[in-house]
N, C-alpha and C positions, 0 to 999 in steps of 0.2 A: 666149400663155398665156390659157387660157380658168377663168375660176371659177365655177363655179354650184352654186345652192342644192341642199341635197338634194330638195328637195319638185321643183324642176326636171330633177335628174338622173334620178331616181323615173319621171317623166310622160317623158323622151326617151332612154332607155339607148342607145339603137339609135344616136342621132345620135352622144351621145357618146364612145361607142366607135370609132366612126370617125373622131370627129374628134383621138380619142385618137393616129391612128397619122402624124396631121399636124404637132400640136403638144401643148401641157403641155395637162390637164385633171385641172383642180383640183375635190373638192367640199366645200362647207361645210353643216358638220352642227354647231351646235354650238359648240362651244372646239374641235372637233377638224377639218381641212383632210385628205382622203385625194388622192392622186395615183393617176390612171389611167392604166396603164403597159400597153402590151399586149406579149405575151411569146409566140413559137411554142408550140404546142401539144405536150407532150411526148407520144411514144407511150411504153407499154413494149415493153420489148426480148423479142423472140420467142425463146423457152426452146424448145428441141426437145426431143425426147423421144431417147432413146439408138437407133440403129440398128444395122445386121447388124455394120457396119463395129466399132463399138464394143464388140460382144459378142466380136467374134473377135480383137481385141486382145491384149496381153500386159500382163503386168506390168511395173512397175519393177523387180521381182527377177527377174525372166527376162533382162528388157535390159541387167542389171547383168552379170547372169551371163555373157550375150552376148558382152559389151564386154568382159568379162574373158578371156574363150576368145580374142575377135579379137586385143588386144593382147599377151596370150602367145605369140599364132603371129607378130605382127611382131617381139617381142623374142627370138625363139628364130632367125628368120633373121637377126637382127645376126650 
């Protein structure tokens, strides 16, 4: 575990980030002590836009309808 002042962190980010990803790094500012935690980088999630596939789609009330027509004709050959 490493502790260093802010006026040190301030003058070597670079180091202490790195040495963030080996052990604790602590900094003291103060009354207050922050911990340097490194965390993967999140991307955001790629949003498409609607395609041909999507436009030529149906509804839920077609498919309902659908599913009704199929299961009548299997009920009807019992």
């Amino acid at each position: 575990m490493q502790v260093v002042s802010s006026a040190e962190f301030a003058t070597q980010q670079e180091k202490f980030f790195l040495m963030a990803h080996h052990q604790r790094v602590l900094v003291q500012s103060g009354n207050y002590t922050y911990r340097i935690m490194p965390e993967p980088t999140v991307t955001e999630p790629a949003i498409f836009e609607p395609d041909e596939d999507f436009h030529n789609s149906i509804s839920m009330e077609d498919v309902r309808e659908r599913l009704h027509k199929v299961v009548d004709k299997l009920y009807a050959k019992s």
